[in-house]
C-alpha positions, 0 to 999 in steps of 0.5 A: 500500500505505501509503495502504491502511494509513494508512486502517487506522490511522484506523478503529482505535479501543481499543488498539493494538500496532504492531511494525515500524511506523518510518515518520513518517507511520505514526506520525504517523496513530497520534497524530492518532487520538483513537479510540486509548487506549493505544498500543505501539510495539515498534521494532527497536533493533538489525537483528541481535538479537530486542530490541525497544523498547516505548515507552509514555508517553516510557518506552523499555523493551527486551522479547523479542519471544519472550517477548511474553506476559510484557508483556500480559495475555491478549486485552488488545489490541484491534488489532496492526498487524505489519510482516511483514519484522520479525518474519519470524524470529520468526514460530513463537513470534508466531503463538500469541502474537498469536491469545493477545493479540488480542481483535478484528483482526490486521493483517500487511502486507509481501511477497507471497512469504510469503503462502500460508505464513502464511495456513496458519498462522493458518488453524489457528486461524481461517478468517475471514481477509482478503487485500488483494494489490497489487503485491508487498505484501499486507495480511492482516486477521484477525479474532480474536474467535472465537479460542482458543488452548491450551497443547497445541495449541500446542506440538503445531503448534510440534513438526509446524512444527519437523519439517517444518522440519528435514525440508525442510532435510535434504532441501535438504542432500541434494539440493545 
């Protein structure tokens, strides 16, 4: 799966957003790249809050990964490499987010078991999505080219996410 993702990282060219991205040799391909201009980094500082650290140019900057959209402007970004496992708490408001800042291909790599839920989600507002499986691991390339995101479809698809939320929870309540 890392070599998979390291290959990623050396085809990239234009800007790139990594979040969840702490291995050295990650970070290590990102800087021997000369294909990439502008490079964000979004690390988590610490495991239980929503802060995340941007660094850019040796200056560190604490961001709200939900609030996102204040930092870029839109279709800014040209590649965003996401770590599924950080943003798994956040992933309602970084669905929009992401399709809203990306002009060309979203890379989401982590755990098999969430697969088919984020597949539907970004299904919304593409069909042209790539699915890479190993082991446990998936790698979902998506490309965003064609995208468009609008202030009321997306707060439509938040209320009938948050519905169908609170149903499944009401209805574990009931059963246990």
């Amino acid at each position: 799966m890392n070599k998979q993702i390291l290959e990623i990282i050396n085809n990239l060219k234009g800007s790139l957003l990594g979040i969840g991205l702490n291995d050295n040799t990650f970070l290590d391909a990102i800087e021997q790249n000369n294909n990439i201009n502008t490079c964000y980094l979004l690390n988590n500082i610490s495991l239980t809050g929503k802060k995340f650290s941007i660094t850019k140019r040796g200056k560190n900057k604490k961001i709200n990964i939900k609030k996102i959209k204040k930092y870029f402007k839109k279709k800014s970004l040209d590649n965003i490499i996401v770590n599924y496992d950080t943003i798994k708490q956040f992933y309602r408001s970084f669905i929009p987010n992401s399709i809203y800042l990306n002009k060309d291909t979203l890379y989401i790599y982590g755990n098999k078991n969430d697969l088919e839920n984020l597949k539907q989600k970004y299904q919304r507002y593409t069909n042209d999505i790539k699915i890479t499986k190993d082991n446990d691991n998936f790698i979902m390339k998506i490309n965003n080219k064609n995208t468009k995101n609008h202030f009321f479809k997306d707060t439509l698809y938040k209320i009938k996410d948050f519905s169908s939320d609170a149903a499944n929870i009401i209805t574990d309540l009931l059963i246990n």
